[in-house]
C-alpha positions as CSV (number, residue, x, y, z in Angstrom):
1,X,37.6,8.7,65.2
2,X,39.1,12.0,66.5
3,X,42.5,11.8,66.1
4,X,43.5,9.1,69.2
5,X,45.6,6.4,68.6
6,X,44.5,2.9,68.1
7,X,46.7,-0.1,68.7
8,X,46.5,-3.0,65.8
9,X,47.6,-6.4,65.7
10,X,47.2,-9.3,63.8
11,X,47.4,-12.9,64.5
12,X,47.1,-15.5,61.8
13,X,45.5,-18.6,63.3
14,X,45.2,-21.6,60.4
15,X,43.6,-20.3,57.4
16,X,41.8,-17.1,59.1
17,X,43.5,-14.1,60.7
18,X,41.9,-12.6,64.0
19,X,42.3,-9.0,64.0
20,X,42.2,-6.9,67.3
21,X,42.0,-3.1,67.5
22,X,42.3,-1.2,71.1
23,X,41.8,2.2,71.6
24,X,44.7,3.8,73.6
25,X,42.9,5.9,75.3
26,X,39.6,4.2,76.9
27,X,41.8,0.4,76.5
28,X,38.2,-1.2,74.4
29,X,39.7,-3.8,72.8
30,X,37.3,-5.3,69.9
31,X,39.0,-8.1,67.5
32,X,37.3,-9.4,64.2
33,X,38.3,-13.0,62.0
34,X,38.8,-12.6,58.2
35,X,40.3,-14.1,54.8
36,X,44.1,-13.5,54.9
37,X,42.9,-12.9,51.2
38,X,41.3,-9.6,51.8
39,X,44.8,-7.3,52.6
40,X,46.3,-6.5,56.0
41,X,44.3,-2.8,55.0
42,X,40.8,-3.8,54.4
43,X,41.2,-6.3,57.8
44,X,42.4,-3.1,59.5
45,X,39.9,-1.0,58.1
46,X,37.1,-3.4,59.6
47,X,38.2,-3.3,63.3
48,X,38.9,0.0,63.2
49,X,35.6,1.1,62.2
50,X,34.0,-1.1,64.8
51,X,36.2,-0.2,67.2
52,X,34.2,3.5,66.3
53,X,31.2,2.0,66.4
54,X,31.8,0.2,70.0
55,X,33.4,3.5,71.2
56,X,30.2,5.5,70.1
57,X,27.7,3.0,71.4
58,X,29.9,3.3,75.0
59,X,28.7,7.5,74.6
60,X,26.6,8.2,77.6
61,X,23.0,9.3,75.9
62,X,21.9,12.9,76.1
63,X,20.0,13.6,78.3
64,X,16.2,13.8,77.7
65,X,14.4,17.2,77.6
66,X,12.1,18.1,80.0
67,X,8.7,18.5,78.5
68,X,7.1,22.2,78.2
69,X,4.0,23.6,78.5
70,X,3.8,23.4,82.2
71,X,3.9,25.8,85.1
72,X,6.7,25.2,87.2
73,X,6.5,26.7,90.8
């Protein structure tokens, strides 16, 4: 991600922990559920990265390019 600040918080729930991750800037919130057996890093690792994948998926698409070879008038 570049460089903007990401809120993370955990909440253990019985024998899973859900883990939420919201971008500062744009509020997305995404949250994922693991093993409190895996670390608080790898379970932060996880929503962080798809927090980038939501984020990038959010991008508008370029646009498309207009075809050439014709005559425009």
């Amino acid at each position: 991600m570049d460089k903007r600040s990401v809120i993370v918080e955990f909440h253990s729930v019985g024998s899973y922990v859900k883990v939420s991750a919201i971008d500062s800037e744009s509020l997305v919130e995404v949250s994922i559920v693991g093993d409190p057996a895996a670390g608080e890093a790898a379970l932060q690792r996880a929503a962080v990265r798809k927090l980038e994948y939501v984020l990038q998926q959010r991008k508008p698409a370029a646009p498309a390019a207009r075809p050439r070879g014709g005559l425009v008038v």
